[in-house]
Structure formats: structure tokens, C-alpha cells
Rosetta silent file (secondary structure, phi, psi, omega in degrees, C-alpha in Angstrom):
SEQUENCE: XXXXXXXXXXXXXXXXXXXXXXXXXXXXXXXXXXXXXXXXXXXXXXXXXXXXXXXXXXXXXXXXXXXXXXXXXXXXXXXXXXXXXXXXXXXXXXXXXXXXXXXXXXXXXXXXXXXXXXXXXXXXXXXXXXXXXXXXXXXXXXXXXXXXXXXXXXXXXXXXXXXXXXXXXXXXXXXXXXXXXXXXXXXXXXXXXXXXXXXXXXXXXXXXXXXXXXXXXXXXXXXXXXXXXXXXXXXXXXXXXXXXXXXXXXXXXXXXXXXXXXXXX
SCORE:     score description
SCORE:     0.000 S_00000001
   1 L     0.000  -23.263  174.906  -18.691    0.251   70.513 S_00000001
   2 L   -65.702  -14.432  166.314  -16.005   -1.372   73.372 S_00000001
   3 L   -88.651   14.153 -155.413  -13.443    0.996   71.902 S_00000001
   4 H   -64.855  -34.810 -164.844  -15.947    3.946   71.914 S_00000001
   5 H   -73.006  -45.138 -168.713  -13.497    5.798   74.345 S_00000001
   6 H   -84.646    3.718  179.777  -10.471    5.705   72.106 S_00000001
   7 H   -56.670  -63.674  175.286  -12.792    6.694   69.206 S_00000001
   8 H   -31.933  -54.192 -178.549  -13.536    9.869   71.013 S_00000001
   9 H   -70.713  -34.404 -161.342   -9.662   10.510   71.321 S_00000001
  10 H   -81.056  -24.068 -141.186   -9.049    9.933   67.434 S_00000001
  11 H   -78.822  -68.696 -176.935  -12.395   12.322   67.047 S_00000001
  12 L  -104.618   46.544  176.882  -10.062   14.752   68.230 S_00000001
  13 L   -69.994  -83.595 -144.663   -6.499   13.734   67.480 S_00000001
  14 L   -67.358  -40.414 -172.933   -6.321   15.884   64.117 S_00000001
  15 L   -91.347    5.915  133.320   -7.257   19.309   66.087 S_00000001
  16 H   -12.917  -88.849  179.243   -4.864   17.732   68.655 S_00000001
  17 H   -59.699   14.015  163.363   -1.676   19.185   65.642 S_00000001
  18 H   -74.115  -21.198  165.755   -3.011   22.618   65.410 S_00000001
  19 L   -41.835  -45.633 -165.353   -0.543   23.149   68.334 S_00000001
  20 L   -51.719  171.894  172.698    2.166   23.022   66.180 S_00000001
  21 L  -112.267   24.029  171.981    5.255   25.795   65.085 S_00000001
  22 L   -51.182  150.595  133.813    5.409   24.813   61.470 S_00000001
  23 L     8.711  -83.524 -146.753    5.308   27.808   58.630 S_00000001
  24 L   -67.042  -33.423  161.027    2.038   27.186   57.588 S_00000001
  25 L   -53.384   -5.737 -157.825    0.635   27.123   62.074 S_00000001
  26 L  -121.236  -45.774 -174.155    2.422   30.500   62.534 S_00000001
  27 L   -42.346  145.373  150.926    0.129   31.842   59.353 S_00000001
  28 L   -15.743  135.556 -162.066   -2.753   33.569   59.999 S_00000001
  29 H  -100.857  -17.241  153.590   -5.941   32.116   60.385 S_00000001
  30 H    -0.017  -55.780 -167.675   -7.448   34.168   57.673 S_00000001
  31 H   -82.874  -43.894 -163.419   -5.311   33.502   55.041 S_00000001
  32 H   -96.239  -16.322  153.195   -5.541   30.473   55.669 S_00000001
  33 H   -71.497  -39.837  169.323   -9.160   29.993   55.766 S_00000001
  34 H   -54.755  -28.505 -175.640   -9.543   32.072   52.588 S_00000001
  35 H  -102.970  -13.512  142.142   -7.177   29.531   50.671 S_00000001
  36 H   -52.862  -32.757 -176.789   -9.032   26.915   51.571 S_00000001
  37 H   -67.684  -72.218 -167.730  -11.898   28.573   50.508 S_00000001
  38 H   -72.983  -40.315  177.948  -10.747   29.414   47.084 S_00000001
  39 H   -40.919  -37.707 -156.641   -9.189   26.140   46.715 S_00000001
  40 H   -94.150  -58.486  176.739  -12.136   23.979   47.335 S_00000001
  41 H   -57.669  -27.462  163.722  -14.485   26.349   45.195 S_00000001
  42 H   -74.661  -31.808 -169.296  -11.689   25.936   41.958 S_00000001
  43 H   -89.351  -95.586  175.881  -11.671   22.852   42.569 S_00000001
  44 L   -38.995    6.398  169.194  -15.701   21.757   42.143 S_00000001
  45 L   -89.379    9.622 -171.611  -15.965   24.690   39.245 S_00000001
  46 L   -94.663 -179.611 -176.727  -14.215   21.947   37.214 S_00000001
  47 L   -97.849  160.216 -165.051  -16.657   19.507   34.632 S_00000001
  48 L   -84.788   -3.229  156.774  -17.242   16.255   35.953 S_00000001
  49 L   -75.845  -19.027 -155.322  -14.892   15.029   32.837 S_00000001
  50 L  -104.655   67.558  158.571  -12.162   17.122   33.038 S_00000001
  51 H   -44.236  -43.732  177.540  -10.091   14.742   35.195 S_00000001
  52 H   -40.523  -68.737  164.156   -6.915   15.896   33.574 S_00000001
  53 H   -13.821  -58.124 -168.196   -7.345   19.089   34.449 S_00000001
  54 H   -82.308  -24.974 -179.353   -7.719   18.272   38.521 S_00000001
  55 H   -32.408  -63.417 -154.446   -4.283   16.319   38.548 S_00000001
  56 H   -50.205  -58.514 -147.580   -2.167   19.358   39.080 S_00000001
  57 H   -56.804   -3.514  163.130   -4.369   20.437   42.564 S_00000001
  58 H   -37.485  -51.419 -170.606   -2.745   17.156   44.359 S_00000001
  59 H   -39.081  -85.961 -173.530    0.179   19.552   45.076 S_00000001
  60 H   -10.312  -58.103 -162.162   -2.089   21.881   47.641 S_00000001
  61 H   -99.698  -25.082  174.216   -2.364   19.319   50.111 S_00000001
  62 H   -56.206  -36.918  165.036    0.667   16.962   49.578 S_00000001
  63 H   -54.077  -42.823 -161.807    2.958   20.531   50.276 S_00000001
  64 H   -86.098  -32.621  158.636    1.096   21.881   53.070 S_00000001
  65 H   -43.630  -73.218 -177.558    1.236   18.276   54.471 S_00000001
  66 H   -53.729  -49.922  169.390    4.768   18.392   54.608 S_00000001
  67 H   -34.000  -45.954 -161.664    5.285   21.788   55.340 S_00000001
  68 H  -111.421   31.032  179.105    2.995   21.558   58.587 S_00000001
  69 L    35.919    4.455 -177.890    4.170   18.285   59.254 S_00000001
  70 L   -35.891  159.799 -170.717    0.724   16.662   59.329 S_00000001
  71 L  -112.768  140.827  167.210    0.719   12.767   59.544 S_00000001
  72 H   -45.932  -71.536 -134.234   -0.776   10.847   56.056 S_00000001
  73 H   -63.340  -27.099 -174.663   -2.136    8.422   58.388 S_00000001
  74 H   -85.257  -46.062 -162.867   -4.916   10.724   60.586 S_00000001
  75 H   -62.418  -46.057 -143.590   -6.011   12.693   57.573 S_00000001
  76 H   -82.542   -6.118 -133.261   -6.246    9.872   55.160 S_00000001
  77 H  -125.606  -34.863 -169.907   -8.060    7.779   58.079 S_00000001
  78 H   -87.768  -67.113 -165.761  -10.397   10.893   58.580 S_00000001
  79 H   -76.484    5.428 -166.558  -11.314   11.233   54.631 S_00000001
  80 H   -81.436  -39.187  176.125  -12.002    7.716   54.357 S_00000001
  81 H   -69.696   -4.853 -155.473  -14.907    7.932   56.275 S_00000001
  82 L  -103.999  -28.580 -163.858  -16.330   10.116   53.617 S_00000001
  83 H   -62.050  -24.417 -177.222  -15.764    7.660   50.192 S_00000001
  84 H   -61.350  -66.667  176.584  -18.593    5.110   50.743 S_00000001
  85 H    -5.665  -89.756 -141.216  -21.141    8.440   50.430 S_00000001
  86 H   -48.594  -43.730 -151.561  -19.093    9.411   47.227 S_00000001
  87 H   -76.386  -47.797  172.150  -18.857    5.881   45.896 S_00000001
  88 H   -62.877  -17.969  165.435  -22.667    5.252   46.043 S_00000001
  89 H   -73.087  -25.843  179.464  -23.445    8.829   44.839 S_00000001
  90 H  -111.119   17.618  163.136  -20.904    8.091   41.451 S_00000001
  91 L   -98.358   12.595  148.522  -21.917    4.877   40.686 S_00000001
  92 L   -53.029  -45.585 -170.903  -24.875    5.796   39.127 S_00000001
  93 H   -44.729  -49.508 -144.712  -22.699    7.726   36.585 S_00000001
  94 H   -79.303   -8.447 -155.529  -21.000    4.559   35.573 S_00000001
  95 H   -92.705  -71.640 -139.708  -24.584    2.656   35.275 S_00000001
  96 H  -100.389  -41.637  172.167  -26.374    5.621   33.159 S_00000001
  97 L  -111.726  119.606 -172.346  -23.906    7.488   31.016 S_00000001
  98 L  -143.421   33.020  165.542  -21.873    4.657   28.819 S_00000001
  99 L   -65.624  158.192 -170.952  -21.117    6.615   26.093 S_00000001
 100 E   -70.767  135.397  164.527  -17.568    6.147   24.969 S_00000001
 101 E  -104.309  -30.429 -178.346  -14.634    8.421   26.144 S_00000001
 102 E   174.031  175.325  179.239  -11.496    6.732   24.820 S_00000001
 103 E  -154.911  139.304 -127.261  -10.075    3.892   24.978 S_00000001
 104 E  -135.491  100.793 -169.394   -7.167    1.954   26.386 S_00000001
 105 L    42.703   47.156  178.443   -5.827   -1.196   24.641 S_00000001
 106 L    88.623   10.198  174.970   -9.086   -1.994   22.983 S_00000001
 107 E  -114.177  137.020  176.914  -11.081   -1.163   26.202 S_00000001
 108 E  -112.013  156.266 -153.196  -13.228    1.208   25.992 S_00000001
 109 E   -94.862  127.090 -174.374  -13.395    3.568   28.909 S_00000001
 110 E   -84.187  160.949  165.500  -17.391    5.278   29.189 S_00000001
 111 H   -57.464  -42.188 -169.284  -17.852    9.084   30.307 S_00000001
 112 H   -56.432  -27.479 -153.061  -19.782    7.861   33.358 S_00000001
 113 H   -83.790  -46.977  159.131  -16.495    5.860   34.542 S_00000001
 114 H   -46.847  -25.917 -160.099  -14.474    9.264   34.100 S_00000001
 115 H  -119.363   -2.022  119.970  -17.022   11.213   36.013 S_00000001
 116 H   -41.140  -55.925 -155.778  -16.889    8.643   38.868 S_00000001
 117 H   -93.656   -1.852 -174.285  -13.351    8.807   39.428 S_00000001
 118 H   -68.739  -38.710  176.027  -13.559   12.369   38.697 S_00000001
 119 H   -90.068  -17.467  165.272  -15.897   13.009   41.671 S_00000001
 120 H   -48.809  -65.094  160.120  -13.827   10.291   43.845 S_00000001
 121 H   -14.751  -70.674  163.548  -11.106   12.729   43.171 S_00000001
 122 H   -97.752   14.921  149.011  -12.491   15.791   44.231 S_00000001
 123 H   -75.271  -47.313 -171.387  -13.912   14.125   47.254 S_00000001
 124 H   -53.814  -85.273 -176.528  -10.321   13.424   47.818 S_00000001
 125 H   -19.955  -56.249 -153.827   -9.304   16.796   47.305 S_00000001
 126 H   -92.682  -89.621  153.100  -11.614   19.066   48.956 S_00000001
 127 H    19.317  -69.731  172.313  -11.888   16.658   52.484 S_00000001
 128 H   -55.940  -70.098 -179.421   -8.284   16.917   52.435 S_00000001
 129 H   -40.115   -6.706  178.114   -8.202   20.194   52.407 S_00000001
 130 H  -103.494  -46.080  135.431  -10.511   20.946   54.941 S_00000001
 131 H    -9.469  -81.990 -165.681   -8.772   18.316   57.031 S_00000001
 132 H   -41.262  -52.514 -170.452   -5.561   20.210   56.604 S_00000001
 133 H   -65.024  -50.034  170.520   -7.248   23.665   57.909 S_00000001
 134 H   -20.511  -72.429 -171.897   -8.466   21.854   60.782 S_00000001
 135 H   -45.850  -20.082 -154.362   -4.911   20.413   61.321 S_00000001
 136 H  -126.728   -7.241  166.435   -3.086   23.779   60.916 S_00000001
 137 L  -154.400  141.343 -171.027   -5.445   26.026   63.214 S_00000001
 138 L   -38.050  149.571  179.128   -6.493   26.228   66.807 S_00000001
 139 H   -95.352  -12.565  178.088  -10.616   25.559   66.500 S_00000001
 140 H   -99.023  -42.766 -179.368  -11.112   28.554   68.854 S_00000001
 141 H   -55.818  -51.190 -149.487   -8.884   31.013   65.910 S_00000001
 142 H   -67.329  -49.034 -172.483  -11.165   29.359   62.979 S_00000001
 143 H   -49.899  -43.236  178.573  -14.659   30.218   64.807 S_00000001
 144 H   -38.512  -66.340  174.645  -13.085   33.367   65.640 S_00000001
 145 H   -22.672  -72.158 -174.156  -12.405   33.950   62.592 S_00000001
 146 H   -76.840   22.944  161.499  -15.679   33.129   60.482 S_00000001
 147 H   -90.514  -41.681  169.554  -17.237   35.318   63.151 S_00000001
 148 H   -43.933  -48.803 -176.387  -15.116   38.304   62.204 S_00000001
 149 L   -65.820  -14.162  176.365  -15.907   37.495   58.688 S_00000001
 150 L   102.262   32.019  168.180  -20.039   38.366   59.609 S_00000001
 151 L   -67.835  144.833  146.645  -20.975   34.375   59.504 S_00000001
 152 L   -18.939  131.158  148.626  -24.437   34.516   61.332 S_00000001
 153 L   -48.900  -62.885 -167.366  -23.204   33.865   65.055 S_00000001
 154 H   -53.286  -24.620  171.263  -26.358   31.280   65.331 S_00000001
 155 H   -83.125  -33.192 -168.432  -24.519   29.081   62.712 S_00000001
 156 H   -77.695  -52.432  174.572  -20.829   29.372   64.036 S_00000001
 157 H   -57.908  -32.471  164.391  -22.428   28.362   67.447 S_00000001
 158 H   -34.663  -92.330 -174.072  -24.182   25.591   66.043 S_00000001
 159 H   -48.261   -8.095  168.287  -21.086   24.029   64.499 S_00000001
 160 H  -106.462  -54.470  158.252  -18.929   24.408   67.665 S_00000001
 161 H    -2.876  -89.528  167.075  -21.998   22.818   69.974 S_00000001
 162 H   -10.760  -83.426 -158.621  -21.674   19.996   67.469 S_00000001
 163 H   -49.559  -68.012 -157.802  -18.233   19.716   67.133 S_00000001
 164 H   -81.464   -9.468  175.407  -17.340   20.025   70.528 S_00000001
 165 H   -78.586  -17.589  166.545  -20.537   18.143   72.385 S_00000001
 166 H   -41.171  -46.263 -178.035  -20.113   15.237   70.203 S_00000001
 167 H   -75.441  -37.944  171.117  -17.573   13.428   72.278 S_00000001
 168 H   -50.930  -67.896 -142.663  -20.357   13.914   75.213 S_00000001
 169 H   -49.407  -72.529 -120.691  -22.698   12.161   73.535 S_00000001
 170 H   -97.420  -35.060  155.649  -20.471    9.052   72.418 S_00000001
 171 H   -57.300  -49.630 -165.913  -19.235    9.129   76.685 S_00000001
 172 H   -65.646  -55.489  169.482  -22.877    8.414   77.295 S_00000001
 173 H   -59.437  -20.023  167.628  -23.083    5.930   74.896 S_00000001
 174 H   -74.485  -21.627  178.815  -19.792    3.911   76.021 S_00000001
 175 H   -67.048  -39.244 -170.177  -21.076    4.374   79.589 S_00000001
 176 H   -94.773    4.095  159.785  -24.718    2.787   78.806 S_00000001
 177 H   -63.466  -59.010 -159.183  -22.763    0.332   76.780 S_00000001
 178 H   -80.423  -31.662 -172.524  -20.474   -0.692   79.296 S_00000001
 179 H   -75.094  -57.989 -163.492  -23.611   -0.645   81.741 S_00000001
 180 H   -61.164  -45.994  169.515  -25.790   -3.000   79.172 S_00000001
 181 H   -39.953  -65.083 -177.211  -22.540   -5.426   78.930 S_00000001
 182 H   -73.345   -4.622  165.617  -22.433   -6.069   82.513 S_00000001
 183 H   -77.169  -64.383 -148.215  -26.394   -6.876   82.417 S_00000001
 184 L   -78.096    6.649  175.374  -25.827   -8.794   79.571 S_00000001
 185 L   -26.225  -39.427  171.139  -23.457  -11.448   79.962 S_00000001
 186 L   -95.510    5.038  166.862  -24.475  -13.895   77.464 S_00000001
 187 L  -104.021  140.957 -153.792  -24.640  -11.830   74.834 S_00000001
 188 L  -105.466    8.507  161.991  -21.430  -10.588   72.746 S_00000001
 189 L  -160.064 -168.042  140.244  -23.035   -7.032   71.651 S_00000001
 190 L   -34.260   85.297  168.625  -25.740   -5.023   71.307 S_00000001
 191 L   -67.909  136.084  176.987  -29.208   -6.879   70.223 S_00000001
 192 L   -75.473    8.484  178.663  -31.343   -5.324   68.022 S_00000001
 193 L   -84.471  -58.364  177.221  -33.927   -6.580   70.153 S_00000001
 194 L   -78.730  -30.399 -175.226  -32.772   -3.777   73.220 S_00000001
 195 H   -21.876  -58.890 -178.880  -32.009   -1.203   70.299 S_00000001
 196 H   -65.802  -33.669  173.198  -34.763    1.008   70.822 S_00000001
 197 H   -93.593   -2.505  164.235  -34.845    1.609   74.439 S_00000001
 198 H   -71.439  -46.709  177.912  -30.800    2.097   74.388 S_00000001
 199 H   -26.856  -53.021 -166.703  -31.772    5.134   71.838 S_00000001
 200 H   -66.610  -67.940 -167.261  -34.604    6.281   73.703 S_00000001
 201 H   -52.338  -30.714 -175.173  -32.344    6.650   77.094 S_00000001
 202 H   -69.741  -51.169 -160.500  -29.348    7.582   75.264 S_00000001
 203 H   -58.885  -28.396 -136.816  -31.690   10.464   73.899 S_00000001
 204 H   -92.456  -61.309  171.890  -33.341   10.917   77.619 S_00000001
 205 H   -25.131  -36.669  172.806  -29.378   10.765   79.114 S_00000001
 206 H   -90.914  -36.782  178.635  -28.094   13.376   76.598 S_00000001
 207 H   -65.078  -12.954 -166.343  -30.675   16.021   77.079 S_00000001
 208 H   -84.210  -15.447 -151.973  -30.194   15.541   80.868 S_00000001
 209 H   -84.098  -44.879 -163.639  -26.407   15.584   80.187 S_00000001
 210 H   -65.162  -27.921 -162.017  -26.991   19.115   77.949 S_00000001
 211 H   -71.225  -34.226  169.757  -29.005   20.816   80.751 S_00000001
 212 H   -33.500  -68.279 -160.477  -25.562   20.212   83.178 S_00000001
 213 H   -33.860  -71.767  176.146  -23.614   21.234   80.620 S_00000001
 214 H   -54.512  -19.659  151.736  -25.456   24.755   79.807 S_00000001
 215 H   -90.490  -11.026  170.400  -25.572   25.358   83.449 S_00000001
 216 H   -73.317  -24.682  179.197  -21.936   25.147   84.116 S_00000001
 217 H   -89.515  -16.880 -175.439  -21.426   27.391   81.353 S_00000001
 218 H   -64.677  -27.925 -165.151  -23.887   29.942   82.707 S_00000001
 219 H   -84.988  -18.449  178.790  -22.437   29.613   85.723 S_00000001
 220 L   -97.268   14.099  156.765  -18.696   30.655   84.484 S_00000001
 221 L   103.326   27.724  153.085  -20.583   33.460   82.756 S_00000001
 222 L   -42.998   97.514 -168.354  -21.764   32.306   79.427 S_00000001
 223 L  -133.108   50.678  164.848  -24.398   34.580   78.222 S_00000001
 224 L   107.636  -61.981 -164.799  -25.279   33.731   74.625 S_00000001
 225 L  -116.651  124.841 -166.517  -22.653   35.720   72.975 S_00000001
 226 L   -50.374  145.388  170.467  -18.932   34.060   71.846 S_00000001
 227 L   -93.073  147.420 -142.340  -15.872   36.472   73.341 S_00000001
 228 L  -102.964  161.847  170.477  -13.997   37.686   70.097 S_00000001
 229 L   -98.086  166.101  162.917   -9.638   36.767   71.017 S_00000001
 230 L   -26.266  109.969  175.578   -7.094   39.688   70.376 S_00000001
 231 L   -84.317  154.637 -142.968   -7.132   40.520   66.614 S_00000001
 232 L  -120.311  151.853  167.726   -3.753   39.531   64.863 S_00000001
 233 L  -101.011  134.009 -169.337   -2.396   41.866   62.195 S_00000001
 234 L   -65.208  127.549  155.167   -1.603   40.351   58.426 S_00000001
 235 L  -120.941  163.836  161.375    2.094   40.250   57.933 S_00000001
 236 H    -9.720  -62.458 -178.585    4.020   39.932   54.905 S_00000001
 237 H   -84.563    8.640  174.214    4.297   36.221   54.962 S_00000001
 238 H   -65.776  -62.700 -175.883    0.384   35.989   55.392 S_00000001
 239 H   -58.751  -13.473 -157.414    0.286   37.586   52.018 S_00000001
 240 H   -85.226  -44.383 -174.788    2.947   35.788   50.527 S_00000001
 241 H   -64.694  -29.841 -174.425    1.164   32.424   51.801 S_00000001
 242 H   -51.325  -61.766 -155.768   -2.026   33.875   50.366 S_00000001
 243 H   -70.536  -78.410 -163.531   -0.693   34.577   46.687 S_00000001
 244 H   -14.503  -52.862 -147.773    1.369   30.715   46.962 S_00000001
 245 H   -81.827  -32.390 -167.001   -1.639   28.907   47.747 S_00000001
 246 H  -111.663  -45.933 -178.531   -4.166   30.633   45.323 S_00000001
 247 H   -73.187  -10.863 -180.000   -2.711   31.823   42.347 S_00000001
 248 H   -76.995  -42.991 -175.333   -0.950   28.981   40.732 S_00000001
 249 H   -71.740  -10.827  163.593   -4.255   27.073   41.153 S_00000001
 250 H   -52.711  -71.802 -178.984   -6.280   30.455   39.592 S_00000001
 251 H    -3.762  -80.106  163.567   -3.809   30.074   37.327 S_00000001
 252 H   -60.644  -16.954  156.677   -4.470   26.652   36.462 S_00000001
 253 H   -60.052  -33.691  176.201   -8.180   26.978   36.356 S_00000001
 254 H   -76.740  -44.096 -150.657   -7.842   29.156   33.242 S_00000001
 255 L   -98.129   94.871 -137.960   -5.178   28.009   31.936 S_00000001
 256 L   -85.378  105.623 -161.279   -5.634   24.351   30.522 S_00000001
 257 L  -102.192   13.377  132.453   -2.134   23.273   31.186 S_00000001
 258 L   -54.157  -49.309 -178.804   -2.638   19.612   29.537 S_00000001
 259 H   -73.413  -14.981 -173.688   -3.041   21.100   26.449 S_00000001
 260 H   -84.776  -34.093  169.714   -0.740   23.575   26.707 S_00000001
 261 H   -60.193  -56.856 -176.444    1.812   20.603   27.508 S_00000001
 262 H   -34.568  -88.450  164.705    0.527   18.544   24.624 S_00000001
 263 H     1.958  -53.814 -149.215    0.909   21.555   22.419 S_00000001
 264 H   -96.672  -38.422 -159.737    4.810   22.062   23.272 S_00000001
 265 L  -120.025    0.000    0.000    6.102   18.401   23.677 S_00000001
């Protein structure tokens, strides 16, 4: 928690590069929400065996990384946070189904062990990608956006509250941190002893913090309902980015393009 401040900045580092004038930042945010969209949903329509299969869909984010210049280092530092979840959610597999799949120089490899790295995988996958849209549009276009599309307003606001009230909270707590520290001299953190009554205040401290908040916006005219920005017209390379993005991996969802390699070579 003594770094809590620069935490806050990496919280928002990655929507930080939505600034950029890459290709894929000048797209649409439509398009670009939509391919995300399909991408994510092709991707968990696969069988929790058919690793082979998911190999190809690496491309999707290693291109639009490069394209949009994104740095390995935020996103990968960002999905990272997500893999303990995954790893304690697939290691059941590896426990309970230990039926054989093949085997690799006399070892033999179980289904459950496939269908671990298989969901590790598409943990990867889908994270990134979500990442990426983040990375590649303004956070005020994407709300816009799924509002345009008819998402429930009460949900869109939700998730921007969240998003952007988050960093409040985690100021209170480095402040009542920083506060406890300087009480606290002989001790080198937090005691689990004080735990409950830092919660309770932090809890008392953020609603008092929210009531500020919600009157400053009332006061600059906030009345409930988000103002929609200027609607941007689809060009040419919006579609073009559209078809790139989605159809080779349609494509590859039908089309089992191990076998079809096996087959030929």
C-alpha cells in the first residue's frame, strides 16, 4: 500500500494510449468494439480440448499490438492479474479428468491437462483483447458507443462510476494509510489487529467522499442522463478493418485448419 499512488497511475496508464494516431486509433469505435466482440465470442465457442484449433487467434492481438503500437509490457502486466483466478478454476480439470489424450515420449498427457492450458489460453486471449480495445479507444467513445448500441444506460453508468471512481477510493486509502503510518511508528504495515476499523472508515470516508463528488457534478449540470458526442460516419477503412479482423477468424472457426494442414503436407 506505500506505492498506492503510483498504482492508481498504472490503473490508468493503458487508457492513457488511446490518445494515439495509429491505423487501428483513427478506426471507428464501432468497428472496433464489434471485432472485439466477435472475436472473444469465437474464441470461447471453441471445446475445452481443441487447443489446436485456438493457436491461429494469437495473430488478433500480436497485429493490432503492433499496428497501434501498444507496449507488451502494460497489457501483459494488466492480464496477469487475471491468471491466478484461471489457474485455480483449471486445476480441477487436471485433478478430475485423467483420461489419456496422447502422449509425448512415453508421457502420457491427460484431457484435464489439455483443458487447463486450453482455458489458460483463452484467458490469455480474450483479456488481451479487451485490453487492446481499451488501449485503442478514448473511454468516453466506448461508453458512447455501447449507449448508441441500446445497452441499458443504468449499466453503462454503472461501469463508468466504477471505472472511473476507483482511483478515489484507493486516494482515500493511501491517505488513511499514510495517516495510520505516522500514528504508527513501530510498526512496518498494516496490523490485522487495526484492520477492521481502517475498513469501516475507509467505507465511512468513501461515502462522504461520493456525496462531494455527486454534488460537484450536479453542480456543473449533471442530471442523470450521459450527453451522447457528435456521431462519426463509417468509412471505407472501418469496413475494411471490420472484414480483416473478423473473417479470417469466422473463417477459422469452421474451417479446422489443422487438419486441413495435416491433410495436404
Amino acid at each position: 500500500m506505500a506505492n498506492m499512488r503510483s498504482k492508481i497511475n498504472e490503473i490508468y496508464a493503458l487508457e492513457q494510449l488511446s490518445g494515439g494516431d495509429s491505423a487501428v486509433h483513427r478506426r471507428h469505435p464501432l468497428v472496433k468494439l464489434v471485432s472485439a466482440f466477435v472475436y472473444i465470442v469465437l474464441v470461447v465457442s471453441f471445446g475445452r480440448t481443441e487447443f489446436l484449433r485456438l493457436a491461429p487467434f494469437v495473430f488478433y492481438p500480436v497485429v493490432l499490438m503492433a499496428l497501434s503500437e501498444t507496449p507488451w509490457r502494460i497489457v501483459l502486466g494488466r492480464m496477469a492479474l487475471a491468471l491466478p483466478f484461471v489457474i485455480v478454476a483449471g486445476a480441477s480439470n487436471i485433478i478430475f479428468d485423467r483420461a489419456t489424450a496422447f502422449t509425448i515420449g512415453g508421457i502420457a498427457v491427460s484431457f484435464g491437462t489439455v483443458s487447463f492450458f486450453s482455458i489458460l489460453y483463452r484467458t490469455f486471449l480474450c483479456v488481451t483483447a479487451v485490453l487492446l480495445l481499451v488501449a485503442v479507444t478514448p473511454f468516453a467513445q466506448l461508453t458512447d458507443q455501447l449507449r448508441r448500441m441500446h445497452v441499458p444506460d443504468v449499466f453503462v453508468t454503472l461501469f463508468e462510476m466504477i471505472y472511473r471512481y476507483i482511483g478515489v477510493l484507493l486516494d482515500e486509502a493511501s491517505t488513511m494509510y499514510t495517516a495510520y503510518m505516522l500514528r504508527s511508528t513501530e510498526h512496518r504495515g498494516l496490523q490485522m489487529a487495526h484492520m477492521g476499523s481502517f475498513v469501516g472508515q475507509l467505507l465511512i470516508r468513501s461515502y462522504d467522499r461520493a456525496e462531494r463528488v455527486y454534488a460537484a457534478m450536479k453542480c456543473r449540470g449533471y442530471g442523470g442522463a450521459a450527453r451522447r458526442g457528435a456521431r462519426r460516419k463509417l468509412q471505407p477503412a472501418d469496413y475494411a478493418y471490420l472484414a480483416l479482423t473478423c473473417l479470417p477468424f469466422i473463417l477459422l472457426r469452421l474451417v479446422d485448419a489443422a487438419a486441413v494442414f495435416e491433410r495436404l503436407f
